[in-house]
C-alpha positions as CSV (number, residue, x, y, z in Angstrom):
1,X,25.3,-45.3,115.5
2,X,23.9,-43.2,112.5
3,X,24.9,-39.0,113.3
4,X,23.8,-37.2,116.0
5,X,22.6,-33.4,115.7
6,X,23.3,-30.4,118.4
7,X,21.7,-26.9,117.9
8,X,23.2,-23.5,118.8
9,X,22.3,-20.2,118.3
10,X,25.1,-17.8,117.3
11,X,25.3,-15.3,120.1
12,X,26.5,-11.4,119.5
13,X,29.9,-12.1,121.0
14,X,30.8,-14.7,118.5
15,X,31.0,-12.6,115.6
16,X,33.4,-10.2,114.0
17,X,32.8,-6.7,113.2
18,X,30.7,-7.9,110.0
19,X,28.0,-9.6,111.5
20,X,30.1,-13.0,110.8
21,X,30.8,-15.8,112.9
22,X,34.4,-15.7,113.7
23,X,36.2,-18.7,112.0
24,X,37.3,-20.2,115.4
25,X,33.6,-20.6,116.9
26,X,33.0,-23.1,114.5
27,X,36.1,-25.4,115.9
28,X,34.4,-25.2,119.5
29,X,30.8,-26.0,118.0
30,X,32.5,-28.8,116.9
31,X,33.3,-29.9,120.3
32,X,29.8,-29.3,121.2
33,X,28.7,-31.8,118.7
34,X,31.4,-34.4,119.8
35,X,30.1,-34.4,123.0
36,X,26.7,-34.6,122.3
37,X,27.5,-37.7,120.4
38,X,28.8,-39.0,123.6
39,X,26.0,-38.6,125.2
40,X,24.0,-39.9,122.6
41,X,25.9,-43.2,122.9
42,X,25.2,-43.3,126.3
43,X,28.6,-42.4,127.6
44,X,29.9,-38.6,129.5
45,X,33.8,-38.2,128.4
46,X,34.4,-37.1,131.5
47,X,33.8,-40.7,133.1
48,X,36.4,-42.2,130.7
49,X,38.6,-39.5,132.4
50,X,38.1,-40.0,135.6
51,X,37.3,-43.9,135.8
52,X,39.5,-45.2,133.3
53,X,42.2,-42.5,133.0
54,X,41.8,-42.2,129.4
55,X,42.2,-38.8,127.4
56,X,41.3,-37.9,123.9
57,X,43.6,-35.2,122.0
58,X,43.0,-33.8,119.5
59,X,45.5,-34.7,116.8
60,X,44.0,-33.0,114.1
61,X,41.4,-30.6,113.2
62,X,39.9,-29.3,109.3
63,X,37.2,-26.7,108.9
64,X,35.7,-26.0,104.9
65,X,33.6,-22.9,105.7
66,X,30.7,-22.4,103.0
67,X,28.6,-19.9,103.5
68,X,28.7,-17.7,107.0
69,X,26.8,-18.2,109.9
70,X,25.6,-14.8,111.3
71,X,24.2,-13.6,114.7
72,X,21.0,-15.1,115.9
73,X,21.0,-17.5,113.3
74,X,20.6,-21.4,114.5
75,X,22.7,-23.7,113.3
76,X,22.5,-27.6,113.2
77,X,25.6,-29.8,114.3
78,X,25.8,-32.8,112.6
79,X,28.5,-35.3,114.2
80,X,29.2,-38.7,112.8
81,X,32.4,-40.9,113.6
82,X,34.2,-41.4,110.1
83,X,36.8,-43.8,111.9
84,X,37.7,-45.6,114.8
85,X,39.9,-47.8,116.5
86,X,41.7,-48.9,119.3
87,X,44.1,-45.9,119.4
88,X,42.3,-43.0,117.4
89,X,39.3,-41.9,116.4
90,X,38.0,-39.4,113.6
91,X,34.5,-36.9,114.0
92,X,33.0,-35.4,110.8
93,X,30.9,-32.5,111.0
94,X,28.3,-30.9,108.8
95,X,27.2,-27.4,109.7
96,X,23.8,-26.5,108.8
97,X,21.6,-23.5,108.9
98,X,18.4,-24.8,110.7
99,X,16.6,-21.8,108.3
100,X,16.6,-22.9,105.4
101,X,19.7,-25.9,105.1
102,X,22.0,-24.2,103.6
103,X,25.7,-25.9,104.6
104,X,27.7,-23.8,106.5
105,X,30.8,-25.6,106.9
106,X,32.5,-29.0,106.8
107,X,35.0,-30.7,108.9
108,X,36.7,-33.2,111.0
109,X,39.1,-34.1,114.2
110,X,40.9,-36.3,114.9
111,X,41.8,-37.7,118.5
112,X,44.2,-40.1,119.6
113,X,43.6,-41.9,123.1
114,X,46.0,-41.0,125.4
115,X,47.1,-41.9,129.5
116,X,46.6,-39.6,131.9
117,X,50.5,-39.7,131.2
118,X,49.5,-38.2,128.0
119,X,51.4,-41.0,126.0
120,X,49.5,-42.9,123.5
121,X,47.2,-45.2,124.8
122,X,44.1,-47.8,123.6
123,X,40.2,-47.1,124.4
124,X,39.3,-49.4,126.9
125,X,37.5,-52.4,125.3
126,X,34.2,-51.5,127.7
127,X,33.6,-48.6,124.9
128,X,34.7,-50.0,121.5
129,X,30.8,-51.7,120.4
130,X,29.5,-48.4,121.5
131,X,31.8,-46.3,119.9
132,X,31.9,-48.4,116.5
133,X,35.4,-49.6,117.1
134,X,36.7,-52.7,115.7
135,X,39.5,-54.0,117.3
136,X,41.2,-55.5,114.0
137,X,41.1,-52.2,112.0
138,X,44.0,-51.1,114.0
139,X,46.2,-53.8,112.3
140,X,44.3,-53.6,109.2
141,X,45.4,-49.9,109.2
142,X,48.8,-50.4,109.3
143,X,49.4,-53.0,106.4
């Protein structure tokens, strides 16, 4: 799947005292996107939780702020998978200003599938075409 776009409109109580988004909004509208690439994909995260006892941690997590987001202002999520396979996945983001395109920030997670256990586990099979897994990049991975 090519990326998927989420909108949100900075509200008052996620900026700082300049008028600025603070720097760890742009973590959670990253989450925002993630999800609605989910649901894009036809699948809730929440299902994989409950049905198949699957988790997805975050590992990782980057954030290149370029120019700041202020109150009011609507900004485009752009989520795209830069990497999957049976045991982790990686998001990219690109935050854009729906005014006039400028980027806001850049970024990435990354989230290994866990048990309910919370030890490292594999996606169920049922999700890897959807998701863009191949199941032979794990190996290929390693060598």
């Amino acid at each position: 799947m090519q990326s998927v776009e989420a909108r949100v409109r900075v509200r008052y109580a996620e900026t700082d005292q300049m008028g600025v988004v603070y720097h760890a909004n742009y973590l959670v509208w990253m989450e925002v996107g993630r999800v609605e690439y989910w649901r894009a994909a036809g699948l809730r995260y929440r299902d994989m939780e409950k049905e198949d006892g699957v988790l997805l941690v975050v590992a990782e997590a980057n954030c290149r702020y370029r120019s700041p987001a202020v109150y009011d202002e609507e900004v485009i999520i752009r989520t795209t998978i830069g990497e999957a396979n049976p045991r982790m996945m990686r998001f990219d983001y690109e935050l854009l200003s729906a005014d006039d395109g400028r980027k806001i920030a850049t970024g990435y997670t990354k989230h290994i599938f866990c048990g309910r256990d919370k030890k490292p586990a594999k996606c169920p099979e049922k999700y890897h075409a959807t998701l863009g897994i191949n199941p032979t990049s794990e190996s290929q991975s390693k060598q």
